[in-house]
VMD Tcl script that draws the C-alpha trace (Angstrom):
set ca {
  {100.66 94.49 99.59}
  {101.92 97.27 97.73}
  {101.73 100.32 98.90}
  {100.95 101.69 95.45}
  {97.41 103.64 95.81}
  {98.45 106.77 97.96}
  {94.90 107.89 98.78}
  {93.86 104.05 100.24}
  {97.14 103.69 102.18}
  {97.03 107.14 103.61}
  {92.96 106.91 104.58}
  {94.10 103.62 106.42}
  {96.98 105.46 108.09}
  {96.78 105.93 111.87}
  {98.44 107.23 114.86}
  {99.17 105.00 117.76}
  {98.25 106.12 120.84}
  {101.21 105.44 123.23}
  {103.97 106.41 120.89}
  {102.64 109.14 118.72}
  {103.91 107.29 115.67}
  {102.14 106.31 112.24}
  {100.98 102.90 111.35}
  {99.39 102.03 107.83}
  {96.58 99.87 109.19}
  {95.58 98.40 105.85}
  {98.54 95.90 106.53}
  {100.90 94.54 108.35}
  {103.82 94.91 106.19}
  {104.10 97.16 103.05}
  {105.80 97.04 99.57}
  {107.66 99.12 97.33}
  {107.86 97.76 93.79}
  {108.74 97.77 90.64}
  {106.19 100.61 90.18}
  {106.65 102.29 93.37}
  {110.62 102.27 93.46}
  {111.73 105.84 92.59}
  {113.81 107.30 95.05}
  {112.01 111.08 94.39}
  {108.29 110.19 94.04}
  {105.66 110.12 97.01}
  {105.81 106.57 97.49}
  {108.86 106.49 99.24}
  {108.19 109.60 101.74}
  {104.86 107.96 102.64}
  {106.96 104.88 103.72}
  {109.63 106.91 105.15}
  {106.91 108.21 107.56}
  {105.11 104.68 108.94}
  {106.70 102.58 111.58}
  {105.29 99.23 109.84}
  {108.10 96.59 107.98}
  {108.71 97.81 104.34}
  {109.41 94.91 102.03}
  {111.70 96.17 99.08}
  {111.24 94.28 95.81}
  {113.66 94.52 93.31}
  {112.84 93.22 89.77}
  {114.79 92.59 86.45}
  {114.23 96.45 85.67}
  {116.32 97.22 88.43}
  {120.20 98.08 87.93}
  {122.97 97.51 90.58}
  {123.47 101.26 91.36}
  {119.94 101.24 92.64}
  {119.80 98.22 94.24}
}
mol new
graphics top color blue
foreach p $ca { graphics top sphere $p radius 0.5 }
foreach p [lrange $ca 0 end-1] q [lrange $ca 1 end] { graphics top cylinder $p $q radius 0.2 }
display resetview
């Protein structure tokens, strides 16, 4: 899912035991989007943090300089 709602994802967000890194438990894999995208907002430093897969998805918005 998106990782759009910043106070669900980070509630859900857990350190594992063994390596000492951060897991958002509320999925496997996470999303930025469309709505989520800016390179300067929260969204991405939360997903910078978590060791999870982050799915990237581009829409028709999206111009070749940030892609």
């Amino acid at each position: 899912h998106e990782a759009l709602l910043l106070d669900y994802e980070s509630a859900l967000t857990r350190v594992d035991s063994r390596t000492g890194q951060l897991y958002d438990v509320s999925a496997h894999m996470v999303w930025i989007g469309e709505r989520t995208r800016q390179l300067d907002h929260a969204h991405i430093e939360f997903a910078s943090r978590i060791r999870n897969p982050i799915g990237i998805k581009l829409g028709p918005s999206t111009t070749a300089e940030e892609a």
